[in-house]
N, C-alpha and C positions, 0 to 999 in steps of 0.2 A: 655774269652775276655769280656772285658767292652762296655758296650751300652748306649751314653747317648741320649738326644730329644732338639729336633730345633723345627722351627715351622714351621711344614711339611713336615719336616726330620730326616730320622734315620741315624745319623752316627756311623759304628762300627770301629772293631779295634782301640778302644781309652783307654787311662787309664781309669777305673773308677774313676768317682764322689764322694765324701763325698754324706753321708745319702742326700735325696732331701730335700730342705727346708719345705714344706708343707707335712701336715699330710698325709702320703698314697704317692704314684709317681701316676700319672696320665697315662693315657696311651699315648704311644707314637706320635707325631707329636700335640699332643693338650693340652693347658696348659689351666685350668677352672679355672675364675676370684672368683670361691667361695671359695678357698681355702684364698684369698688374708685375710682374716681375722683369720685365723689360729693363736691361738700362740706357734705353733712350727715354726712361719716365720720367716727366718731371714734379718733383717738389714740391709743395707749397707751405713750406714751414708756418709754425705759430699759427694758424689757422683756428677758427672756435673752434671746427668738426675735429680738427686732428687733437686737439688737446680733451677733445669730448670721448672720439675712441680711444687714445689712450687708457682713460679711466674705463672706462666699459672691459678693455681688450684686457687689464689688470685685477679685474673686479671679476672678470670671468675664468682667470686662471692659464689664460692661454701664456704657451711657450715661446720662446722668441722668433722662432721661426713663423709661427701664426700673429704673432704682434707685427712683424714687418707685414704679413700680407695684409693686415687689417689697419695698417696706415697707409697704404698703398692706396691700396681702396676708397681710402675716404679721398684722398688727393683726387679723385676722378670729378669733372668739373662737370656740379649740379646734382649731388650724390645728396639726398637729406639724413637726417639722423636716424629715421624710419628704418630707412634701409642699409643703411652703416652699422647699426643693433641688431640686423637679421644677418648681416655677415658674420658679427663677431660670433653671435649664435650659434651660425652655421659650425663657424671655426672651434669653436668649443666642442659641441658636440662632437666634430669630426676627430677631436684630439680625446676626448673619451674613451669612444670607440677604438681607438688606436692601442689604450691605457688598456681597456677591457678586453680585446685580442689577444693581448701580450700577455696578462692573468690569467686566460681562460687556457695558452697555450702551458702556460707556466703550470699550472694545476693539470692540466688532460697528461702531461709527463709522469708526475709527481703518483698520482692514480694507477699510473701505470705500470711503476716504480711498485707499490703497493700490492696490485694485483698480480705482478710476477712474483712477489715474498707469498700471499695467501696461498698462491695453487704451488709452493715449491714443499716438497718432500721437509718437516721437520729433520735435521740434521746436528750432533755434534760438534758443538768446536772443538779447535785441537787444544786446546787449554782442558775442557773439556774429558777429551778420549787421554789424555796425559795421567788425568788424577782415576780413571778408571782404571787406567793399568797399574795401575799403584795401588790401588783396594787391590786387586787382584795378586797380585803379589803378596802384599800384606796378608792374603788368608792362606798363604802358604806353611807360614810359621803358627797361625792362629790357631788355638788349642782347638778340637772339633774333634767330631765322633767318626766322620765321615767326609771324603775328598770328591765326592759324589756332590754334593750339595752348595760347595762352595759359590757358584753364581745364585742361586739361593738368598744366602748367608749376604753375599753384597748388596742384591735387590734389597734387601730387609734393612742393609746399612745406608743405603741411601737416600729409602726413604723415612726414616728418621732422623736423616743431616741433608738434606736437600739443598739448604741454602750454602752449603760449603761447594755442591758442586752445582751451583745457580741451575737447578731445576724443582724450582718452587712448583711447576705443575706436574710433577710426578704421579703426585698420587692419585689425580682427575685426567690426566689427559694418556688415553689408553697409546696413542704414537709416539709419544714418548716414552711409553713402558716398555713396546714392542722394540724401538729403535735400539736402547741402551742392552735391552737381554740378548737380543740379538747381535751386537756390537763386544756384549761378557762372552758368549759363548764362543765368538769366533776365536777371543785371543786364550782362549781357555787353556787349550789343549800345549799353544806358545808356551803360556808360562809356566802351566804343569813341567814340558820335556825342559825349559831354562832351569827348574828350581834341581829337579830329577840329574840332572847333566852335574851342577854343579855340589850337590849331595857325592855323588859320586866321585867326584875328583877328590873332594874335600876327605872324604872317605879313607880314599887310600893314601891319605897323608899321617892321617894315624893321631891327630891332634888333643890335645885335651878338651873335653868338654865346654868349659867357658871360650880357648880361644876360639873354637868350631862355632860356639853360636856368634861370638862377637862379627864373624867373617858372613856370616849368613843373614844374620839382622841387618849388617851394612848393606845387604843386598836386597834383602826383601819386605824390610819393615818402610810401611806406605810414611810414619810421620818419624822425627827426629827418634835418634836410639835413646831409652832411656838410661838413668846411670849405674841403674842393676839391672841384669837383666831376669826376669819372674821363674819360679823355678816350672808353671805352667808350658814355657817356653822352650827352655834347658831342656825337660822332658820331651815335648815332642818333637825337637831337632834330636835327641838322644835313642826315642824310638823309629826316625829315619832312618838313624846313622844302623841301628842293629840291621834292618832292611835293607840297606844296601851294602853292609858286609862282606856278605857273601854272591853277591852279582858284583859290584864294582870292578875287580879284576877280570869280569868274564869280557871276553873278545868278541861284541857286539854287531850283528848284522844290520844296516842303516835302513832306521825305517823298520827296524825288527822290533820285538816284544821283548823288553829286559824282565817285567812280572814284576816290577817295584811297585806300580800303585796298585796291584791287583793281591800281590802278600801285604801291603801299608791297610789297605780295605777290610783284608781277612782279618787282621790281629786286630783292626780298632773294632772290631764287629766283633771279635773275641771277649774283649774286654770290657765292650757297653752290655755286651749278655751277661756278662757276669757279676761287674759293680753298678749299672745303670747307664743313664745317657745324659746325665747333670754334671757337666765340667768342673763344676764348683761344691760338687757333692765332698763329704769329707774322705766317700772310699774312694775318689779321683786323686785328691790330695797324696791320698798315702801310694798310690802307687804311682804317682809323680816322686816321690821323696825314693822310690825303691826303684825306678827306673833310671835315674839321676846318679845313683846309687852303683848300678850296676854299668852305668857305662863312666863312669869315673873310673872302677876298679880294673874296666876292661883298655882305657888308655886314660894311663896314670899321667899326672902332671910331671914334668920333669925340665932339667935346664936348659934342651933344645927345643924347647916349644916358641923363643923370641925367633932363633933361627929360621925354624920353618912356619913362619907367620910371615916373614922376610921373603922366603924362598915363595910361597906361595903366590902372593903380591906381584913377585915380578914373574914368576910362569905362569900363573895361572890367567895373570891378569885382573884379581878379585880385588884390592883395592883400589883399583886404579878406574877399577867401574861405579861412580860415586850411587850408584840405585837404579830403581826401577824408571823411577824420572826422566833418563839420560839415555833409554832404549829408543834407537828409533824405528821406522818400519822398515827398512831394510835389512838390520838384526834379526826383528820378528820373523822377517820371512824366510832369513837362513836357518831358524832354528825349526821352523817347518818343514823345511826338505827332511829333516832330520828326524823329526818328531815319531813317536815309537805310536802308531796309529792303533797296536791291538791293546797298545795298556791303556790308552783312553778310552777305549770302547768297556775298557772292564771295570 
């Protein structure tokens, strides 16, 4: 006698069945959904249930790969629509879940990503640290009372242009104040011994007044040259040039004290005790116009000055270095070996 499987039930005395669909028969009263991908499965196309889960298995969103198991399934002989709706169910859910795994892995990165930015040290970019060395620079030529103060002088300019150097929280967020002063001071001293160094060469070149600044503004003015240059200017690349007169020729120990910012400090301390400490006063004025005055007369303009503007260029290397812009940190740090440690101290 033949035996075939219901589900939960053995009924005998029956004809036998053709072969079972699925690989192996199962044991009896229980049909196992892992066969459903067999291909010894058979078919039953056009079916009402198969054309019933279809919609259902469509309506639920599932993917194609759960659309084949959820026709699979209904193909199983004596399957109602009951529980052909709790598959697709099942399958939907189980593809949620899948969808939600993959989001929650997606975001737990993303957080994470996040939380190593919160705990990292605020830091400059080099975009950034570029345009600070170029203020600093630029308050080399900048009219001032005092060479002392110049990191000062830039904190004060940057946070009234913030947005030029995208640190719009400057003036609230105290890590960014600490970061950037500390970032002015280190290259301080750099670009004091760069401007000092080339004062000096410039020096014993003996040049007129205007080409001397032309050659110097090229070097250390932070925004484009203007097309005159202010005689505030003139003056104090004029009262460098007296200052380094007389040291320029001297034969320098490396790392030694030449005493250029330390006599640049005495004389401008001279002369804020005498006329005040207001750049734009009219007694600054006038001895701008007399100090301008006095180093015109002491190197007069004359028809070798295109020459050694020439001669300069190609020994010295001064135009050929288009600014402060174009220093990198390996320049920086040769001009540190170098750098005269007791004139920064003074």
């Amino acid at each position: 006698m033949g035996c075939t499987w219901e589900f939960g039930n053995t009924v005998t005395n029956t004809v036998p069945l053709p072969l079972d669909p699925f690989q192996g028969t199962p044991p009896p009263g229980r049909h196992s959904i892992e066969h459903l991908n067999s291909p010894h499965f058979a078919a039953q196309p056009n079916s009402a249930l198969t054309q019933y889960i279809s919609k259902a298995s469509a309506d639920a969103g599932l993917n194609n790969l759960n659309q084949t198991k959820a026709y699979k399934f209904g193909e199983i002989n004596q399957i109602d629509k009951k529980l052909a709706v709790s598959y697709v169910e099942s399958l939907c859910n189980s593809q949620r879940l899948d969808k939600m795994a993959t989001t929650l892995s997606r975001t737990q990165k993303q957080l994470t990503n996040i939380l190593d930015l919160v705990q990292k040290a605020w830091e400059l970019s080099a975009a950034q640290e570029k345009a600070l060395r170029a203020l600093l620079y630029h308050q080399m030529i900048s009219p001032t009372t005092s060479y002392h103060n110049i990191v000062a002088k830039s904190l004060a300019w940057i946070s009234t242009h913030r947005s030029q150097f995208h640190l719009t929280k400057f003036a609230t967020n105290d890590l960014i104040k600490a970061t950037i002063h500390s970032f002015l001071k280190d290259k301080e001293h750099k670009v004091k011994s760069k401007y000092r160094k080339l004062v000096f060469r410039l020096t014993l070149k003996c040049l007129p007044l205007e080409t001397l600044a032309d050659l110097i503004v090229d070097e250390f003015r932070a925004v484009p040259k203007p097309a005159a240059i202010g005689n505030n200017i003139l003056a104090t690349i004029a009262l460098h040039r007296s200052v380094a007169a007389p040291l320029a020729g001297k034969k320098n120990v490396k790392g030694g004290n030449t005493g250029f910012w330390k006599i640049l400090e005495t004389e401008l301390l001279n002369i804020s005790t005498r006329i005040g400490t207001d750049r734009n006063s009219p007694a600054w004025k006038e001895w701008e116009e007399t100090c301008i005055a006095k180093d015109r007369a002491a190197y007069p303009q004359d028809l070798l000055a295109p020459l050694i503007l020439t001669e300069v260029g190609e020994d010295e290397g001064v135009e050929e270095d288009k600014g402060p812009e174009l220093h990198n940190e390996e320049e920086e740090e040769e001009e540190e070996e170098e750098t005269e440690e007791a004139d920064e101290a003074g």
